[in-house]
N, C-alpha and C positions, 0 to 999 in steps of 0.2 A: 705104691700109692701116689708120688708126686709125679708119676708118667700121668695118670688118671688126672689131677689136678691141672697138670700142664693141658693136657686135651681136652677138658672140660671147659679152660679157658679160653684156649683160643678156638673153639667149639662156640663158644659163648661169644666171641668178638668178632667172629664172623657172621653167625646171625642178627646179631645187634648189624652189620653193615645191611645185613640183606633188607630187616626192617628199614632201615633210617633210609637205603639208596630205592626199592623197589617200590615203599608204600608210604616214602615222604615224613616218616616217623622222627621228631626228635630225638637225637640218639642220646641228650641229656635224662628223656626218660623212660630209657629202657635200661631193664635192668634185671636182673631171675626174678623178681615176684613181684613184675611186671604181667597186670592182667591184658591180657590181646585184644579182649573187647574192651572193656569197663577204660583201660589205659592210654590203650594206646589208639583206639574209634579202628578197629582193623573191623571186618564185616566178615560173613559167612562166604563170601565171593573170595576175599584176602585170602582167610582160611586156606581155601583149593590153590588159590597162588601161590603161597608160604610153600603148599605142601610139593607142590611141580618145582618151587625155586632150591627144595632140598633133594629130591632125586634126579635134578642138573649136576647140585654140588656132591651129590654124595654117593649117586646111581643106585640107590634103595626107593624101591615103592613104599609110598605112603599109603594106606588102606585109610577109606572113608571113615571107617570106626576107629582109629586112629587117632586123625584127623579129631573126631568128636571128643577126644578125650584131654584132648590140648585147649588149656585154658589159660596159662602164663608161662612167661618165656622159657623159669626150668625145664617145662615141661615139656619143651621143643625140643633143648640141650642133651635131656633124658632121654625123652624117643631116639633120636639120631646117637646116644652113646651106646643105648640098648641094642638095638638096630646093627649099630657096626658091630659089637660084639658077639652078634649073634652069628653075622655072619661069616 
């Protein structure tokens, strides 16, 4: 259970850079329940960016319906935990 906590975090601290360096996001606020839109002003355009800057990092396609289901940053942290474990 603390391998999972250890990977979630630095899982979590590298997408907080991807925000903060790629889409100019203060990285003061981001944070897991951190909304994408409402939060952080990321757009439907961002969205597709986020999701190409995670199959750079992580070589997993991101599916458009995916993609629609991500609405704050857990929910980024979880696709890509889910994602790896899957495969």
């Amino acid at each position: 259970m603390a391998t999972l906590r250890l990977e979630e975090g630095a899982l979590f601290a590298r997408i907080s850079e991807i925000l903060s360096e790629s889409f100019e996001v203060d990285s003061g606020a981001i944070h897991p329940g951190a909304h994408l839109v409402d939060d952080l002003d990321l757009d439907s355009i961002d969205a597709i960016d986020l999701a190409v800057k995670l199959e750079e990092e992580t070589g997993l396609e991101v599916s458009e319906k995916e993609i629609r289901k991500i609405a704050i940053v857990q929910d980024v942290v979880d696709l890509v935990l889910a994602r790896l474990g899957a495969s």
